[in-house]
GUMAR-945803 format. One line per 3 residues: number of its first residue (from 1); for each residue x, y, z of C-alpha. Coordinates in nm, 3 decimals. Example, Ala and Ser with C-alpha at 12.3 -4.5 7.8 and 13.67 -1.06 7.14 Angstrom:
<atoms>
1	1.230/-0.450/0.780; 1.367/-0.106/0.714
</atoms>
This chain:
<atoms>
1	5.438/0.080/0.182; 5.159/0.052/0.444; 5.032/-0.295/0.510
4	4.636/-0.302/0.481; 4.445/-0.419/0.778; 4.126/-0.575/0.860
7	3.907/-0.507/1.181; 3.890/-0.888/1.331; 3.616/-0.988/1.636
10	3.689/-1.293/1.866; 3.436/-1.478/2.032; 3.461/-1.725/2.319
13	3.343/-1.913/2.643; 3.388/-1.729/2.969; 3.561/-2.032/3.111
16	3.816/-2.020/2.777; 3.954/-1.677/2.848; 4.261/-1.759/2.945
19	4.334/-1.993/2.706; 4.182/-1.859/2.373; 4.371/-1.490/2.507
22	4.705/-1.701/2.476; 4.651/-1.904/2.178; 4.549/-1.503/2.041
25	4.865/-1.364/2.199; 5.087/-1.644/2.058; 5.013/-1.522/1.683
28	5.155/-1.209/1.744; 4.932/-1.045/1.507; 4.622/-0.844/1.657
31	4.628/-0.519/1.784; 4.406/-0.370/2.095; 4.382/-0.012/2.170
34	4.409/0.044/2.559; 4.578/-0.066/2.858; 4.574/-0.088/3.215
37	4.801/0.249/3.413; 4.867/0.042/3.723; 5.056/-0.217/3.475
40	5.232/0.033/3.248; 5.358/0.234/3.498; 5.505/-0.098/3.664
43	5.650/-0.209/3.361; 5.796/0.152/3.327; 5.942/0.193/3.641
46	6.109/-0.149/3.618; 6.248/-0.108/3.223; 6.393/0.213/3.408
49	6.579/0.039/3.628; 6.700/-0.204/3.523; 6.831/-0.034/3.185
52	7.056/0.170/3.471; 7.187/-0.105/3.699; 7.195/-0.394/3.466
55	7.415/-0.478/3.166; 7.477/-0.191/2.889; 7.379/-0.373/2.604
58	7.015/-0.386/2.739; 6.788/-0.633/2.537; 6.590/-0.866/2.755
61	6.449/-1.196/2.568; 6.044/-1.169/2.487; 6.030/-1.500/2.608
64	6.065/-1.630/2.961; 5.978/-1.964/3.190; 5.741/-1.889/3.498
67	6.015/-2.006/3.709; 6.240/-1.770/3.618; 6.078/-1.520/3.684
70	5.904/-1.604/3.992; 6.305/-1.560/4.105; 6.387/-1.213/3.920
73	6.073/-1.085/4.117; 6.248/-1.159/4.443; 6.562/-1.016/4.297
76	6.410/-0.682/4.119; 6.176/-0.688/4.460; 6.500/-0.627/4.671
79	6.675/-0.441/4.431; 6.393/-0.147/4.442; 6.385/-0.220/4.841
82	6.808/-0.157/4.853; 6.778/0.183/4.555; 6.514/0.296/4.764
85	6.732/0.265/5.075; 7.017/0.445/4.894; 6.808/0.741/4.808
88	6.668/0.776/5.157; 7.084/0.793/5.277; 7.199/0.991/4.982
91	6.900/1.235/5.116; 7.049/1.246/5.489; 7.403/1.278/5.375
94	7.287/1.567/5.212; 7.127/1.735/5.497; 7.399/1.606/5.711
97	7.649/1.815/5.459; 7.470/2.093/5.453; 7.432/2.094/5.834
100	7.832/2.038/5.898; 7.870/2.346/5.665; 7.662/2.555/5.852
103	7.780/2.434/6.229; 8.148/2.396/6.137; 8.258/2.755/6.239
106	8.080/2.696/6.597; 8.354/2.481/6.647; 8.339/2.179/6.929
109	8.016/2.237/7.151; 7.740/2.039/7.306; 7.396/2.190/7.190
112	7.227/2.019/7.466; 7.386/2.313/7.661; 7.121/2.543/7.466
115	6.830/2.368/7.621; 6.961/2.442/7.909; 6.956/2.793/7.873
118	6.621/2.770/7.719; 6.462/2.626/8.030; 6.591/2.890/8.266
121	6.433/3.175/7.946; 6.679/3.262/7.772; 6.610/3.120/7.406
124	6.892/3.109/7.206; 6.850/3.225/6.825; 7.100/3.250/6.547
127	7.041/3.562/6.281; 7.265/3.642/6.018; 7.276/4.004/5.974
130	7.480/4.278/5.744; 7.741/4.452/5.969; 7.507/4.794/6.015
133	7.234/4.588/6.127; 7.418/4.492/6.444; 7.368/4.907/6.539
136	6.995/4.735/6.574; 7.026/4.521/6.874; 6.994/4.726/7.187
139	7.234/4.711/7.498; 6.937/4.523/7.684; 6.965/4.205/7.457
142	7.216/3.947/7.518; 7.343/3.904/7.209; 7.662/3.803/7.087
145	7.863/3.823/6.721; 8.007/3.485/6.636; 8.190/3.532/6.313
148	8.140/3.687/6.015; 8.090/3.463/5.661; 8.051/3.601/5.343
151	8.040/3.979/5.429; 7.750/3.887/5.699; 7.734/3.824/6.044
154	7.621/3.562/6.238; 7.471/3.686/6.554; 7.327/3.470/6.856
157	7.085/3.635/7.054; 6.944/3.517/7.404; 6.610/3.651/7.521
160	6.301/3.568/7.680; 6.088/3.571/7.372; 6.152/3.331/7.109
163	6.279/3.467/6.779; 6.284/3.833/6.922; 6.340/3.950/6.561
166	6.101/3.835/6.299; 6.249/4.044/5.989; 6.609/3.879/5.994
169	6.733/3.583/5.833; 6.718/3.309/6.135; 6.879/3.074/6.063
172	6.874/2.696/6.243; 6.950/2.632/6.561; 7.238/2.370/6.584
175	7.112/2.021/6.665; 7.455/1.812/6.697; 7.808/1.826/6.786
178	8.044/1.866/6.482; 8.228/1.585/6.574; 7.934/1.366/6.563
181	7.809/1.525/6.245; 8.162/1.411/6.108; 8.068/1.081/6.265
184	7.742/1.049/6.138; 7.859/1.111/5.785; 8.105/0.816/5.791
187	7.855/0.606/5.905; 7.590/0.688/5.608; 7.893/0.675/5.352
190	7.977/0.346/5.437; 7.609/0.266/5.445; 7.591/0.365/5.082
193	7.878/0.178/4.994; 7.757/-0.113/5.142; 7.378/-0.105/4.948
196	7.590/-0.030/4.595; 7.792/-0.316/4.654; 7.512/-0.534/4.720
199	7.302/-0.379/4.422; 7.599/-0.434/4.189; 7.588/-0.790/4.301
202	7.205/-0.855/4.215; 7.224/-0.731/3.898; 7.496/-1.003/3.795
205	7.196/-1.222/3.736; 7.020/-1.028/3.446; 6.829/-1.356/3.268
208	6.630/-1.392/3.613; 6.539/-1.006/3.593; 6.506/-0.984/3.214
211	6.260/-1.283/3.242; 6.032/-1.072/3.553; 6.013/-0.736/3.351
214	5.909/-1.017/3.014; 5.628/-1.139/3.294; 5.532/-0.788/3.323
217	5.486/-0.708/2.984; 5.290/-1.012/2.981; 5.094/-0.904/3.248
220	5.000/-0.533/3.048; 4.935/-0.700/2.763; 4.698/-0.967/2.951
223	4.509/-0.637/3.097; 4.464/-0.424/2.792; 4.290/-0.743/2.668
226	4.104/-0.819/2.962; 3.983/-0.479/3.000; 3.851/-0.480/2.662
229	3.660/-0.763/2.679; 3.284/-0.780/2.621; 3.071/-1.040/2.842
232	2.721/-1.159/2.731; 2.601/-1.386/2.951; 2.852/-1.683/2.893
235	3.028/-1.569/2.561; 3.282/-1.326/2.539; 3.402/-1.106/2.277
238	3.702/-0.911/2.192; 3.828/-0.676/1.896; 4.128/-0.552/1.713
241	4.315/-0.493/1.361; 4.551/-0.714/1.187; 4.718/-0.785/0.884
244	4.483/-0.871/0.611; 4.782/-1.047/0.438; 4.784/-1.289/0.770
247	4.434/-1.354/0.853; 4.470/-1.683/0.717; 4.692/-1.754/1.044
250	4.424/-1.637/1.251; 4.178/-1.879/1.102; 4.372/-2.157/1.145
253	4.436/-2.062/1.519; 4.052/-2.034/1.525; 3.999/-2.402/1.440
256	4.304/-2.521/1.659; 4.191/-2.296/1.950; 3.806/-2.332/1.913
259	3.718/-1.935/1.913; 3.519/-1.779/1.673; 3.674/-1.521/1.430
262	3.459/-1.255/1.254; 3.651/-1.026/1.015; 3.533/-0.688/0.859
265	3.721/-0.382/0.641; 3.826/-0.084/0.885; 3.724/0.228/0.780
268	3.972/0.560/0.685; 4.219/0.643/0.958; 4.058/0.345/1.202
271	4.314/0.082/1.192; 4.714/0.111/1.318; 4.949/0.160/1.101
274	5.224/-0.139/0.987; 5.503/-0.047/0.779; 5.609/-0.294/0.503
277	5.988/-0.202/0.467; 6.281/-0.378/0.255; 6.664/-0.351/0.399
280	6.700/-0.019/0.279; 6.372/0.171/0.426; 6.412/0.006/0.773
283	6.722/0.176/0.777; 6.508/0.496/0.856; 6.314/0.375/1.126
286	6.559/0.502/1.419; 6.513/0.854/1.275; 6.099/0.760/1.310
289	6.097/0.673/1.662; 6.330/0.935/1.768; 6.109/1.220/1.605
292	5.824/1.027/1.722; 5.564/1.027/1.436; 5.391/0.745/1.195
295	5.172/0.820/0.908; 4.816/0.734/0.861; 4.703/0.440/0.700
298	4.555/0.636/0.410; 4.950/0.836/0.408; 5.184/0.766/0.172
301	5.474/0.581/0.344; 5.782/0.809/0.219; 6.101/0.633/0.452
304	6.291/0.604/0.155; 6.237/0.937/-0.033; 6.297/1.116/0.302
307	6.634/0.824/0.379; 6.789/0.984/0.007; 6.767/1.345/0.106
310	6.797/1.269/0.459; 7.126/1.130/0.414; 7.206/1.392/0.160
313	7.116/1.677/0.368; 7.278/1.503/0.603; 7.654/1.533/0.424
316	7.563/1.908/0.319; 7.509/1.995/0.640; 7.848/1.863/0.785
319	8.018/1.919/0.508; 8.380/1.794/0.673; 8.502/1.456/0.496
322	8.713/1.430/0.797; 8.388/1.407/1.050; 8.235/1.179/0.803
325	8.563/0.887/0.823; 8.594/0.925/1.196; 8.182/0.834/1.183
328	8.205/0.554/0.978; 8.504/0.427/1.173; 8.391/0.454/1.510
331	8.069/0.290/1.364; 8.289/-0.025/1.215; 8.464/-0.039/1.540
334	8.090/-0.032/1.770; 7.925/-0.272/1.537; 8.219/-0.481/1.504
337	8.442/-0.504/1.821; 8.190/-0.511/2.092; 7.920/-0.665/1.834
340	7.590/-0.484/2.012; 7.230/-0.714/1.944; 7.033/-0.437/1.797
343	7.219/-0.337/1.496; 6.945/-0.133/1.310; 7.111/0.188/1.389
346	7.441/0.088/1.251; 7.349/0.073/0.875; 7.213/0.462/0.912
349	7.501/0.594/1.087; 7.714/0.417/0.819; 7.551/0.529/0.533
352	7.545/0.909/0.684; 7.890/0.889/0.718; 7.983/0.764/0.419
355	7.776/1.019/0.235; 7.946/1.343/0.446; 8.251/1.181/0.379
358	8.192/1.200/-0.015; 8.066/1.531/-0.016; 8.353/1.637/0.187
361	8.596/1.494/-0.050; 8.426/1.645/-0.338; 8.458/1.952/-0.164
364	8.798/1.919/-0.032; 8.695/1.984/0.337; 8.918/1.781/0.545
367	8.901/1.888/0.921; 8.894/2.259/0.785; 9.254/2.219/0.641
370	9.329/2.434/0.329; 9.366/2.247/0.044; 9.687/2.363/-0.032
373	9.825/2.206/0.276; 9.630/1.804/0.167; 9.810/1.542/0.012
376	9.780/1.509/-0.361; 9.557/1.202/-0.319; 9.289/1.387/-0.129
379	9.327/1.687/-0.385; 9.229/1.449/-0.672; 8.890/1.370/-0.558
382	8.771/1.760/-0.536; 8.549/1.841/-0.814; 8.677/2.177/-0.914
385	8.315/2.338/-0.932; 8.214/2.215/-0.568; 8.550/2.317/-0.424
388	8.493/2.473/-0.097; 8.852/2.682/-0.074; 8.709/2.867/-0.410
391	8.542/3.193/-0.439; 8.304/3.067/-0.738; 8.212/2.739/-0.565
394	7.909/2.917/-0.287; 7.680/3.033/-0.594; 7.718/2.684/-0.715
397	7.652/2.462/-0.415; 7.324/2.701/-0.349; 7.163/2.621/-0.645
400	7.281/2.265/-0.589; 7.036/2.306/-0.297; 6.771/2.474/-0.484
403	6.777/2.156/-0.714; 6.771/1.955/-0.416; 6.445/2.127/-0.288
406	6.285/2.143/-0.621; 6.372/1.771/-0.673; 6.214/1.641/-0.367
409	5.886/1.913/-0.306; 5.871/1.803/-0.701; 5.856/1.417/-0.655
412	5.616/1.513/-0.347; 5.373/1.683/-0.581; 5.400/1.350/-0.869
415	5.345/1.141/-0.540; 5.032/1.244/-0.512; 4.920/1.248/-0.832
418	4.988/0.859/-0.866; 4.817/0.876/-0.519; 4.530/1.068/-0.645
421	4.153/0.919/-0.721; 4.030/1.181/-0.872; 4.135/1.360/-1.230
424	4.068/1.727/-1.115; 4.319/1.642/-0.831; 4.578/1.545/-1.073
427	4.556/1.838/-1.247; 4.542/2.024/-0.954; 4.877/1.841/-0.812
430	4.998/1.902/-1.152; 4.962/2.289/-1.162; 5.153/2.275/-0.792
433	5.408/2.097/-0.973; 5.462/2.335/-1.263; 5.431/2.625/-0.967
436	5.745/2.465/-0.811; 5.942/2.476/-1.170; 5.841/2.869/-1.177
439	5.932/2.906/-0.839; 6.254/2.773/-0.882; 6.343/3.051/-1.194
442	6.218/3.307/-0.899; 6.476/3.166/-0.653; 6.768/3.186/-0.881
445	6.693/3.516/-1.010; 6.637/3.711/-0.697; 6.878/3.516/-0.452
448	7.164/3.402/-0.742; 7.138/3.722/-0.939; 7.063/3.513/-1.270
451	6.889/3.636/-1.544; 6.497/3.584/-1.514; 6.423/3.273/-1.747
454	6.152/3.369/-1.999; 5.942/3.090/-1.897; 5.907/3.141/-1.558
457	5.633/3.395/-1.543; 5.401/3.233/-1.838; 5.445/2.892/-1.627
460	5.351/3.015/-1.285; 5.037/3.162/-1.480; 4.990/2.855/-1.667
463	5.004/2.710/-1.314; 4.769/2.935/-1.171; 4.545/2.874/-1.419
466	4.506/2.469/-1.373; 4.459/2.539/-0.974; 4.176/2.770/-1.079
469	4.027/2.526/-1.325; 4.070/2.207/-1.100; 4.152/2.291/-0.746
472	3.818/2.341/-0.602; 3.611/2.070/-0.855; 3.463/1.847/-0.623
475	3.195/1.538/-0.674; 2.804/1.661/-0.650; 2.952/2.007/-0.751
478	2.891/2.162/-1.144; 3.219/2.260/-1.365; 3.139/2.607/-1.326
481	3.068/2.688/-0.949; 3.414/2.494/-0.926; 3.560/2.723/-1.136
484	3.348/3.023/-0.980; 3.538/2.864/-0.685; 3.837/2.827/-0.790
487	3.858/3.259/-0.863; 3.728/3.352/-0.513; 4.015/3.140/-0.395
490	4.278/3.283/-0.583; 4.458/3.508/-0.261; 4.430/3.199/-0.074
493	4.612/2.994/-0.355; 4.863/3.306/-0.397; 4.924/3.304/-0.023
496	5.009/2.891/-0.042; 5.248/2.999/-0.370; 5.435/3.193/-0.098
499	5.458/2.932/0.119; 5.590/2.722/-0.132; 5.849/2.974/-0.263
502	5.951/2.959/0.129; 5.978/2.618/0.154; 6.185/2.587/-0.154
505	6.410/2.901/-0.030; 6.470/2.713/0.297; 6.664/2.475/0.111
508	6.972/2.712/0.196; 7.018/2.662/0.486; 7.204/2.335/0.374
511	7.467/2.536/0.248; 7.495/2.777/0.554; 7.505/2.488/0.827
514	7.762/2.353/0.600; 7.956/2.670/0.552; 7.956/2.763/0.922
517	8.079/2.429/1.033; 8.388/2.466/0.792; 8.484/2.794/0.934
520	8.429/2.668/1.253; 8.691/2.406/1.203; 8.932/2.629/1.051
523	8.909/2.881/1.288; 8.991/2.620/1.559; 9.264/2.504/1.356
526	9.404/2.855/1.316; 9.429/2.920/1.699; 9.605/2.574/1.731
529	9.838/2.701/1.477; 9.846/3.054/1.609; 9.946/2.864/1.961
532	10.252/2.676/1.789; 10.406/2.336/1.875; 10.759/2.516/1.966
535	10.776/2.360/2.309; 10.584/2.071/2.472; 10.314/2.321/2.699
538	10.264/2.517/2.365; 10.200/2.167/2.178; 9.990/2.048/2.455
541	9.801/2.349/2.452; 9.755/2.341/2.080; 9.649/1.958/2.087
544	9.377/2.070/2.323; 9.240/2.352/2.181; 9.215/2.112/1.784
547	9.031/1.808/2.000; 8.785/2.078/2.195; 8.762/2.286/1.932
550	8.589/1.960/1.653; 8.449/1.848/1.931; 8.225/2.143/2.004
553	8.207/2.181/1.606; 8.059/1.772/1.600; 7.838/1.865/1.904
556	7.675/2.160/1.676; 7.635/2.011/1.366; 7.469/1.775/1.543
559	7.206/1.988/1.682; 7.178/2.105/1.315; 7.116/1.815/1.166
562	6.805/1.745/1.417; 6.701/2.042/1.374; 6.748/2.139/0.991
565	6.777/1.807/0.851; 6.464/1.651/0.969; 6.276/1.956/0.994
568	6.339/1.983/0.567; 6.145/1.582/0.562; 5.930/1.605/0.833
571	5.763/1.926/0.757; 5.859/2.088/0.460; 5.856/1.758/0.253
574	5.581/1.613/0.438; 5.370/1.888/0.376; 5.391/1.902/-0.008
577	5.290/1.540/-0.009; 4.991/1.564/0.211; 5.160/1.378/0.500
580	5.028/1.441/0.871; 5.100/1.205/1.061; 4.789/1.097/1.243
583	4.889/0.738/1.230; 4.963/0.536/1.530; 5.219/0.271/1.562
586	5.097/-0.133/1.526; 5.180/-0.284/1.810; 5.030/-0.672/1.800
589	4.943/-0.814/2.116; 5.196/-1.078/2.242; 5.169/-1.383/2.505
592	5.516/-1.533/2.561; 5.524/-1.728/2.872; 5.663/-2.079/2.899
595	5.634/-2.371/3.151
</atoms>
């Protein structure tokens, strides 16, 4: 569920400032809109480097002693100063390269000897030329063909005029020897080694540049609120949102602190949006910030409806029980072996995997290996109607996802009915939801080849009818212009029945994906097979081709899954239940600095 929040107004002396905006950032519990660029950007850039050239496991305390970081400074300070001084020599060694590869088949030669020639008038340029261009240079020129590279040549021409021929590729006039070229690119090698050696040894001290990049947070946070504060005279005042649940914190910071706290109800869509989540919903939230979306504060929060299908989708979509045990091994082995601090993505990867790997034994889908060629163990678990090596089971598992999209647009549809304030919305909601049981009738008859239930069409009328009746009712407005309404709507209303018939169609693609990445694997598995294990190149061969071929299959059923799997929640799903997403995350403002 969303947490409700209150609007909350702060007022203090001009000479308290500082202090009352600590004692306010130590509660951890308002929110400001804003922020200062010069800050963010600084905290940026240093969260980006030190996430490269510091420890893996990158989770810097919130906390840190003044000290402390009045050190990592000087370290992060001359760890920019050194990166920066790398990319200037990776820069040069790059021209240096590039130079080398154009001078090297010159051979040994001192290019001062050019400027000689040029002070006497004859300027020397380089051209490189096709082979019946050289017909162009008359016998007056001094010119002279060098070698020939890559079906051109390369053509030095000496003549009073500099660059005596405009349309052809010039090309730069040698600046060094080749053996100092050579010479030069030692030198900025060993440069470069030198600067990564004494990078790698800064960042052996990450508590003293964890605690500068906490300062710096401190620092943004200390502008966004400084920049939003008001002055009168000798009073100032500042704003923001918290929970109404914990105002009773902020009053007793009030008294402690000696501020002034003025609290007020935030109107519709005003306040940020805090997410009240058990064990089970939080499990979600890495699928949130990766998409990159919150809802409102007058949204339904729907983590765990869309965590159910997600994770079922989820298994449909990879279908392979195999995929699904080597996922929730290698998550076992992460979470437990090298023990990583945040652990909030662990729970979702494990509970993916152990869904695919259910499905997948249901189905019998083991790597892509027939099922006649599985132990008898793994045969047990297949449910004979799911089985994916049978020619019956494809109808089935499509109207398994046709339930599955009925099921969830349907519990969309009663969401929003509990949601709703309003009667004629209910019934409105209500029509939608006996739409979707039509709908469904539609779906098996034209895409199964079932026989048309005898229900379907008076429901979808019945439907029909209730969005007429209800749908555009509105407060100030009579019964009958609603209805009136409701009839010069109708095409519209037909037109959103499509939509939904869509949406519910869509659903199929679960069992596509999920078909396409078992053929994948077997197809792999055929060629490994086809390949043979008859002698140890053969067996090689075959080894690689299984382990390139899954691991291209993984790599595209995991672009499915972002792409089908959270498109079915995020949009489909989110659309049925009126979900938007305007909200914006809650993110309190913080002061965490210690002697």
């Amino acid at each position: 569920m969303i947490e409700p929040m209150s609007k909350v107004h702060f007022l203090f002396l001009h000479r308290q400032q500082a202090a009352c905006l600590a004692d306010i950032g130590r509660t951890k519990l308002v929110h400001l809109d804003g922020g200062h660029p010069e800050h963010r950007d600084k905290l940026l850039r240093a969260e980006a480097t030190l996430k490269t050239h510091c420890p893996e496991d990158f989770n810097p305390p919130s906390t840190y002693r003044t000290q402390e970081a009045a050190q990592g400074k000087g370290l992060f300070k001359s760890l920019e100063h050194k990166l920066a001084q790398v990319e200037t020599l990776s820069l040069r060694l790059q021209r240096l390269h590039s130079e080398l590869a154009e001078n090297a088949s010159l051979g040994q030669f001192d290019p001062q000897l050019l400027s000689k020639l040029s002070s006497v008038g004859l300027n020397p340029s380089f051209y490189k030329v096709r082979a019946k261009d050289l017909e162009g240079f008359g016998e007056s020129d001094h010119w002279f063909p060098l070698f020939e590279r890559n079906h051109k040549w390369v053509v030095v021409v000496f003549s009073a005029v500099e660059n005596p021929f405009p349309k052809l590729v010039r090309l730069r006039q040698p600046r060094n020897p080749v053996g100092e070229l050579r010479q030069m690119i030692a030198d900025t090698e060993r440069q470069i080694d030198q600067l990564q050696t004494e990078i790698q040894s800064l960042s052996t001290e990450p508590n003293l540049l964890f605690a500068y990049l906490a300062s710096l947070k401190n620092q943004l946070q200390f502008s966004q609120a400084t920049g939003l504060l008001c002055h009168l005279s000798d009073l100032c005042s500042l704003s923001g949102f918290a929970p109404t649940a914990r105002l009773g914190e902020l009053r007793d910071q009030a008294k402690t602190s000696g501020f002034v706290l003025l609290e007020e109800p935030t109107t519709p869509g005003e306040a940020p949006t805090l997410l009240k989540q058990n064990r089970f919903t939080k499990l979600f939230n890495p699928i949130l910030r990766f998409v990159g979306v919150t809802p409102g504060t007058q949204e339904p929060d729907a983590s765990g409806l869309f965590l159910v299908f997600f994770s079922v989708f989820f298994a449909l979509l990879v279908g392979d029980a195999g995929y699904g045990g080597l996922m929730v091994l290698g998550t076992l082995v992460y979470r437990f072996a090298l023990r990583p601090k945040n652990k909030q993505p662990w729970g979702l990867y494990l509970l993916l995997g152990t869904t695919t790997t259910l499905w997948g034994a249901m189905t019998g889908v083991w790597f892509g290996v027939p099922e006649a060629a599985l132990p008898r163990y793994l045969t047990h678990l297949v449910v004979p109607m799911l089985n994916s090596w049978s020619d019956t089971s494809a109808l089935v598992v499509i109207k398994l996802t046709f339930i599955l999209g009925w099921v969830q647009l349907s519990l969309a549809h009663g969401w929003k009915i509990l949601r709703a304030d309003r009667w004629s919305v209910r019934f409105t909601e209500f029509g939608w939801l006996l739409f979707l049981g039509g709908l469904f009738d539609l779906a098996s008859y034209f895409v199964l080849q079932e026989p048309l239930n005898p229900r379907a069409l008076p429901v979808l009328g019945a439907a029909l009818g209730l969005v007429i009746l209800f749908g555009e009712q509105a407060p100030g407005l009579s019964w009958g212009r609603g209805v009136v309404q409701g009839v010069f709507n109708l095409p519209l209303n037909l037109l959103d029945g499509i939509g939904q018939f869509s949406d519910l169609v869509s659903y199929i693609r679960l069992f596509a994906v999920g078909l396409a990445t078992k053929e994948m694997a077997v197809t792999f598995n055929q060629l490994a097979m086809d390949l043979g294990f008859g002698t140890f190149w053969t067996g090689a061969a075959a080894v690689g081709i299984l382990l390139l071929g899954h691991w291209i299959n993984l790599a595209l059923v995991g672009i499915a899954v972002m792409v089908h799997g959270i498109r079915l929640n995020f949009l489909e799903c989110a659309k049925h239940l009126g979900l938007e997403w305007t909200g914006r995350a809650y993110r309190p403002f913080e002061y965490n600095q210690t002697p």
